[in-house]
C-alpha positions, 0 to 999 in steps of 0.5 A: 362735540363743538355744535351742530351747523344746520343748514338750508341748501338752496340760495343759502350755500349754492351760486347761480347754478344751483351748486354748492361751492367746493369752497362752501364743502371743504369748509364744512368738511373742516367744520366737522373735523372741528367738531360740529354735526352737518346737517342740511335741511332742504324742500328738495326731494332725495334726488334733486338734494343728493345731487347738490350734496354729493361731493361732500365725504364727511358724515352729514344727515340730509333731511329733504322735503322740508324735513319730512324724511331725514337720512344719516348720509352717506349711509342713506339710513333713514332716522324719521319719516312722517307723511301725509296720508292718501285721504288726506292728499286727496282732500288737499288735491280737491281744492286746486281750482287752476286750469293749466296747473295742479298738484305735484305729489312725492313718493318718498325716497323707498319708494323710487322718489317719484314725482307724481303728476296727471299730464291732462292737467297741465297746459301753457305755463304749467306745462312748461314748468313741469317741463323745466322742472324734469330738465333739473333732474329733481325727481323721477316724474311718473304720469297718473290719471288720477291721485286716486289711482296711486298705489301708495298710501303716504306720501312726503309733501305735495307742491303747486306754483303760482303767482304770491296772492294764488299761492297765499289763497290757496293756502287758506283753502287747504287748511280748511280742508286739512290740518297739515304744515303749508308753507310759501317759498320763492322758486328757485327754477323760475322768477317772480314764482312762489312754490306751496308746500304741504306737509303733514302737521308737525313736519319743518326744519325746525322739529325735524333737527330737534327730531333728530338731536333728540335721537342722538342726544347731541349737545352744544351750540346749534347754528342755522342758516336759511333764507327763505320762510321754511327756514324760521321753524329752523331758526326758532330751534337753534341758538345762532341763526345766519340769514342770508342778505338777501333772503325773505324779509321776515326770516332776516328779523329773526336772524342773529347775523347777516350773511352775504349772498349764496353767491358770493360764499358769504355763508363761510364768513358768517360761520366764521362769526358764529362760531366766534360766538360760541362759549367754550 
């Protein structure tokens, strides 16, 4: 094998509508013909992130939630699973102090991909956000009254919106409640939005495909691409890394090229290079 292409999905490969190109899958599927393993790495759920990948016909693995399950493709064969516990969720879910907002919790994939959620706690802006939110199809959304009610005892990831500053403090206040990965991302369904994502400890992009290029043994140069702050894990365990312009700042000083927008397929030209790179 030539290498592997591991890459984000979101403002890395999709246009303005939140789809990957037919250009972008013929070039990765001629990128797999040459040799290299595709895997995509997204903080989408199974359902939202097969919807984006769908055309694609080669072999790939789709690793979703920020890497908290990663499945071999089209196979839907599960190759690692690591969750938050309920006790933890709980404690997490405690320390929200919004009044029109509050946690959304995911079931994971065997589990129906449900998005949890309690409707009395969410009013005016938040409600429209869920609602915007079930019209992207992105998870099959189920009403509780209470997360102590689930009957589940782990779960992938757990998310709230919010302004930057509500999102960075209320990061703080869950770390001091739990040891798990958190991570702020820009929302992709709604502007001047950031998104809080929450993992168990040891769960991003970045472990996640050195998770998984252990289990194959895979070998050869490793190129990543992202755009966004869950994508530095990736970046700090591939050997090129492809930032797009106009991606998060910090994420860019780490990036060993500089594509051009999602929207403009600079992802194919900055591939193109990258694998000008590579050390035959």
């Amino acid at each position: 094998m030539r290498g592997i292409i591991a890459t984000d999905i979101d403002r890395t490969l999709t246009n303005r509508d939140h789809i990957i190109p037919d250009d972008v899958i013929d070039y990765l599927e001629k990128s797999h013909k040459e040799g290299f393993e595709i895997v995509f790495l997204t903080g989408r759920p199974f359902s939202f992130a097969s919807k984006a990948v769908a055309a694609c016909s080669f072999p790939f693995h789709l690793a979703v939630q920020n890497g908290a399950e990663v499945l071999k493709m089209p196979e839907k064969v599960f190759r690692n699973q690591k969750f938050l516990t309920k006790d933890i969720v709980l404690k997490i879910g405690s320390v929200s102090e919004f009044t029109d907002r509050d946690f959304v919790i995911y079931s994971g994939v065997e589990l129906g991909d449900y998005c949890y959620y309690n409707p009395s706690k969410f009013s005016g802006v938040g409600k429209e956000y869920v609602d915007r939110l079930k019209k992207y199809g992105v998870a099959h959304w189920k009403k509780v009254d209470s997360f102590e009610n689930i009957q589940r005892e782990f779960f992938p990831m757990m998310r709230l919106f919010g302004g930057k500053e509500e999102m960075e403090a209320l990061k703080e206040r869950v770390l001091e409640v739990a040891d798990v990965n958190c991570v702020i991302l820009n929302d992709v369904t709604r502007e001047n939005t950031c998104v809080l994502m929450v993992t168990e400890k040891g769960v991003d992009k970045g472990q996640s495909l050195r998770r998984l290029i252990d289990h194959y043994d895979w070998t050869g140069c490793v190129i990543g691409c992202g755009d966004d702050l869950n994508d530095i894990s990736l970046f700090d365990a591939v050997d090129i890394s492809i930032g797009m312009e106009n991606g998060h700042p910090d994420l860019l000083k780490k990036a060993t090229i500089i594509a051009k927008p999602s929207y403009n397929m600079g992802i194919i030209e900055a591939l193109d290079e990258a694998k000008g790179m590579i050390h035959v």
